[in-house]
C-alpha positions, 0 to 999 in steps of 0.5 A, spaced: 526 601 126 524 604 119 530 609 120 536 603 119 536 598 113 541 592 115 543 586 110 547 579 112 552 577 107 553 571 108 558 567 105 556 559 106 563 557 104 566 560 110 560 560 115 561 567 115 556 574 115 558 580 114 553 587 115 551 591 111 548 598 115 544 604 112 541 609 115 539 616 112 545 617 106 550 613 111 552 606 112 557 601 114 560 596 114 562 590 118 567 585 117 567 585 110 570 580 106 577 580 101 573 583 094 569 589 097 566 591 090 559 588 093 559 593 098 561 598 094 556 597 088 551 596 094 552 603 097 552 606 091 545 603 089 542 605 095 545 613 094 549 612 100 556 613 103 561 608 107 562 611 113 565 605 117 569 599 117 568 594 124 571 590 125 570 585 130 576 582 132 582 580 127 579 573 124 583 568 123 578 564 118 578 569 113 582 576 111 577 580 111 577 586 107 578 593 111 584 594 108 582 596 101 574 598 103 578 604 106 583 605 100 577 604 095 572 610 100 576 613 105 572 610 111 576 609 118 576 602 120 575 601 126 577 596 132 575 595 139 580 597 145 587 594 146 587 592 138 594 593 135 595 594 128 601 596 123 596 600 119 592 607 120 586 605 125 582 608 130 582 603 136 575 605 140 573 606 147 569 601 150 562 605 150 565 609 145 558 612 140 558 612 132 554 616 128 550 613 123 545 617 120 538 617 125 542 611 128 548 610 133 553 604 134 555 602 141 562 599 142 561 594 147 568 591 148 568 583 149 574 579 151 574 572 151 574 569 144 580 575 143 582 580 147 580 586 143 574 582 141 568 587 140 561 588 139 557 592 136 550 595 139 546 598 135 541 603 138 535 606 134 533 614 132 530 613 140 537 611 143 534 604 144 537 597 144 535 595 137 540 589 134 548 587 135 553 585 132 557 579 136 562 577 131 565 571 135 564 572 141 556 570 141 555 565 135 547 563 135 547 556 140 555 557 141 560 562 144 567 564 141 572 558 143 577 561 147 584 557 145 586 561 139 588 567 142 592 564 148 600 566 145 598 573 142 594 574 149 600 570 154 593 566 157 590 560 158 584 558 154 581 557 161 583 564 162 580 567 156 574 563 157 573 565 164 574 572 160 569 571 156 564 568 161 565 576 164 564 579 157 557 575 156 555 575 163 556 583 164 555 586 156 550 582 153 545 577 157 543 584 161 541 587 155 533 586 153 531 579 150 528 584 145 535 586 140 536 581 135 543 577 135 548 578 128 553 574 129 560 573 125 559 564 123 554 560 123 554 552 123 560 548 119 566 555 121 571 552 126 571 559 131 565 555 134 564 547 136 555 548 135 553 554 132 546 553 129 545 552 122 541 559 123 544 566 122 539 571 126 536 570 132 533 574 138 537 574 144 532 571 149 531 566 144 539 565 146 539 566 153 533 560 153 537 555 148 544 556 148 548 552 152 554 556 154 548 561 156 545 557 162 552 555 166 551 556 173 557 558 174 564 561 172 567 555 172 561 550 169 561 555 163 569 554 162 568 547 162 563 546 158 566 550 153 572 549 153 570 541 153 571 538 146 575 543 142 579 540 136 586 543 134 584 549 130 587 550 122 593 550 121 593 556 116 589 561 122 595 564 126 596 566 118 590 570 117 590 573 123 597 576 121 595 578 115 588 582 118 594 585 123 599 587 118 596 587 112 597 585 106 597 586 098 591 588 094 585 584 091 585 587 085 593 586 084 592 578 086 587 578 081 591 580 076 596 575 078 591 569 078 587 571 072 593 570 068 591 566 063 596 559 060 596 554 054 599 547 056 607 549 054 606 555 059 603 552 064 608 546 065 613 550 065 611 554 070 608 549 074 616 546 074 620 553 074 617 555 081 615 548 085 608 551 084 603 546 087 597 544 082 590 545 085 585 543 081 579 546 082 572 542 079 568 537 081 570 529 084 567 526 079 570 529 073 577 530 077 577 523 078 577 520 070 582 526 067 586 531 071 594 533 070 599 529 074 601 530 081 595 536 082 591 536 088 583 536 088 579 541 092 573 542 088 568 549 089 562 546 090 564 543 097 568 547 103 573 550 098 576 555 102 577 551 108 579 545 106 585 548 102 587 553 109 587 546 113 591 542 107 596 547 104 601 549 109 603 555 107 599 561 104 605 563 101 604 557 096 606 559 089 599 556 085 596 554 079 590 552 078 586 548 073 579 549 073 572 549 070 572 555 065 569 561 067 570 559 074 577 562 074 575 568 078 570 564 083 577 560 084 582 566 085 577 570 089 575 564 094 582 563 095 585 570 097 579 569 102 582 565 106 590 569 105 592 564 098 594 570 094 600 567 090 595 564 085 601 565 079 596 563 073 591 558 071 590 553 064 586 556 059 581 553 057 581 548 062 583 541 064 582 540 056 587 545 054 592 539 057 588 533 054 588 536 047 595 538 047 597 531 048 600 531 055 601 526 061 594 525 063 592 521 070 586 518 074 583 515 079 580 509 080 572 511 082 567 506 084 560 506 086 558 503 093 555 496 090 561 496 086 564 496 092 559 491 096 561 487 091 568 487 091 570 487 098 572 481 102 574 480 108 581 482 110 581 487 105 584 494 107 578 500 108 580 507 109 574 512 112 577 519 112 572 522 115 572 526 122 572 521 128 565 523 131 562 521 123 565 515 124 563 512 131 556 514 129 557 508 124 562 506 119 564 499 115 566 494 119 574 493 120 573 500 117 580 504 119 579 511 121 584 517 118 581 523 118 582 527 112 583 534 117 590 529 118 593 526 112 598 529 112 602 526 118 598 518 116 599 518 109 607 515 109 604 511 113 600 507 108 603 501 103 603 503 097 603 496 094 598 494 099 591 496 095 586 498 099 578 503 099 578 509 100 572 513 102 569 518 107 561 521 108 559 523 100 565 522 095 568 529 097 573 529 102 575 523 099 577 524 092 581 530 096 584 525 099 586 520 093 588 526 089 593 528 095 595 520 096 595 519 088 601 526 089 605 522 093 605 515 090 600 512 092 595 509 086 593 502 088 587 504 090 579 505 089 575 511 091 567 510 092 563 515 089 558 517 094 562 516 100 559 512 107 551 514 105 552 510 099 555 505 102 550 504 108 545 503 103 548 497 100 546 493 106 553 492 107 555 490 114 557 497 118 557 498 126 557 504 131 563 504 136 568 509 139 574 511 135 580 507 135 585 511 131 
């Protein structure tokens, strides 16, 4: 289909792809994220004018950017049936068409994983079924999970799973093998529990290797996916306000966030509003110099979900202390995911604070023969990995506490007893340390490289089920 250009965005942090359509002079977009200027500098490359916003649901992962997209280019944002904003939006009917320069949109309403989850079919110049859009409702080895809409649909998740075995079944597996399958996520979002590690297929290829495609019946597919489901992030019911509410402009929270402190300021601030510190670099250099008290999610792991599963509230008043030049990328990942009260970060960085002579912290970080070395039996060693990582092999006497749930075993842990801690590569586990060391916990070592070191020490370590 020469007539159509269309570009995933794919944003690994979030597992998510947003799209980019163009045809003739006239594109769209769908699901954009919170900063919008890629797609406006994209479309203005191209000599084209953004006609459409779709949106496929109303996220819960991520804040998607529909609300300033409009603002900035005049284009209608559009929702599936029974979508219910408190905002301008036009609410499409199921089969409604939308133009877009020699191409058409199709609306194809899809209940199941919300219920005004929509997908997108896109017919080429002929009317011919080419590609679709299937945000959460189809992901590529996986469907939707049916448990996050039960309060907002007044549902069970077997109901809304039974919904989305009729949308599937009735709306996309009729359609040819031939149309290629974009979907909203791919492998590492939690809106799927086996979503492929690929972010384009062909739908027959889905329709052969899809387990949620090849149930027999209605009540084997609700079972099958329904099966297995882990409790969602606590900051999801948030996003999904701010996508159905609205919220405050990107540029306003950058404004906000980029705000630039010395050392005096920044203290101050931090002990004027209770704000929590979020200290946004790697584990290693978190680990030997960071400002007392703060919390390490560094940007090179799965920054933005990390912080929306440990940080209560997306009110959260924040200061950050990061890499220098890495303020904005900070600033910007965190408004992804509804963090908009960033207040202001360390200018210069971390060593703004340790040149002004301020009470500086560490962690103890060892490496995994060190660990070997040290450790003897009797000894304490947390594994704050998830539960299926640590049945598939773990040191031996090994307890495991998932990061995903410190904040309800933390108080839990003897702070005079000393103990290891560690999880899968050195990530998690320094987040972890950081949250433990803010809380009054210091008599610990963290081992650096996580249980793949360790397991290459010959250290003893077995496979077992879990025992939390």
């Amino acid at each position: 289909m020469s007539s159509v250009k269309i570009d995933q965005i794919y944003t690994g942090c979030l597992a998510q792809g947003a799209y980019y359509i163009q045809s003739g002079n006239e594109a769209a977009i769908i699901d954009p994220l919170r900063e919008i200027q890629p797609y406006l500098d994209r479309a203005a490359k191209n000599g084209a004018t953004i006609k459409y916003i779709f949106e496929t649901h109303f996220h819960a992962d991520f804040v998607s950017g529909h609300l300033d997209l409009s603002k900035k280019t005049g284009a209608p944002i559009i929702y599936g049936p029974t979508a219910n904003t408190e905002f301008k939006a036009h609410i499409a009917k199921d089969g409604e068409l939308f133009k877009i320069g020699d191409v058409t949109v199709k609306v194809l309403h899809t209940p199941g994983h919300t219920m005004e989850s929509t997908c997108y079919l896109l017919l080429d110049e002929n009317g011919k079924e080419h590609s679709i859009f299937t945000g959460d409702t189809l992901f590529l080895g996986d469907v939707g999970r049916p448990d996050l809409a039960q309060k907002a649909a007044h549902m069970t998740q077997d109901e809304l799973a039974g919904l989305l075995y009729d949308s599937l079944t009735n709306k996309i597996i009729p359609l040819p093998d031939s149309v290629v399958v974009y979907p909203a996520h791919g492998a590492g979002s939690a809106c799927g529990k086996n979503m492929s590690k690929e972010t384009v297929d062909n739908l027959g290829n889905q329709k052969k290797t899809n387990y949620a495609l090849n149930q027999p019946n209605r009540e084997s597919f609700i079972a099958a996916v329904t099966e297995g489901l882990t409790p969602p992030p606590a900051y999801f019911p948030l996003n999904v306000a701010l996508n159905k509410k609205g919220y405050e402009s990107i540029d306003l929270i950058m404004e906000n966030g980029l705000r630039a402190m010395e050392a005096s300021e920044f203290e101050q601030a931090a002990h004027a509003t209770e704000a929590l510190i979020l200290d946004t670099r790697s584990a290693t250099d978190f680990s030997q110099g960071f400002v007392p008290r703060s919390i390490n999610i560094g940007l090179d792991g799965q920054f933005a979900p990390w912080v929306g599963a440990l940080i209560a509230d997306v009110k959260q008043t924040l200061l950050l202390v990061t890499d220098p030049g890495k303020e904005e990328e900070s600033v910007i990942r965190l408004a992804r995911v509804g963090f908009d009260n960033v207040i202001g970060h360390l200018k210069g960085g971390f060593a703004t604070w340790k040149n002004a002579g301020k009470e500086v912290d560490t962690i103890d970080r060892i490496t995994a023969e060190e660990f070997a070395k040290r450790l003897t039996a009797g000894d304490t060693v947390l594994d704050v990995r998830r539960e299926g990582e640590y049945s598939n092999g773990h040191v031996k006497a090994a307890q495991n506490l998932p990061l995903d749930y410190i904040s309800e075993w933390w108080g839990t842990i003897d702070a005079n007893q000393p103990f290891f801690l560690h999880c899968q590569g050195g990530y998690r586990s320094m987040i972890a340390a950081s949250i433990l060391k803010a809380r009054g916990i210091h008599h610990f070592s963290e081992v650096a490289g996580g249980y793949k070191s360790i397991a290459e020490t010959g250290i003893t370590t077995e496979k077992s089920p879990v025992n939390v």
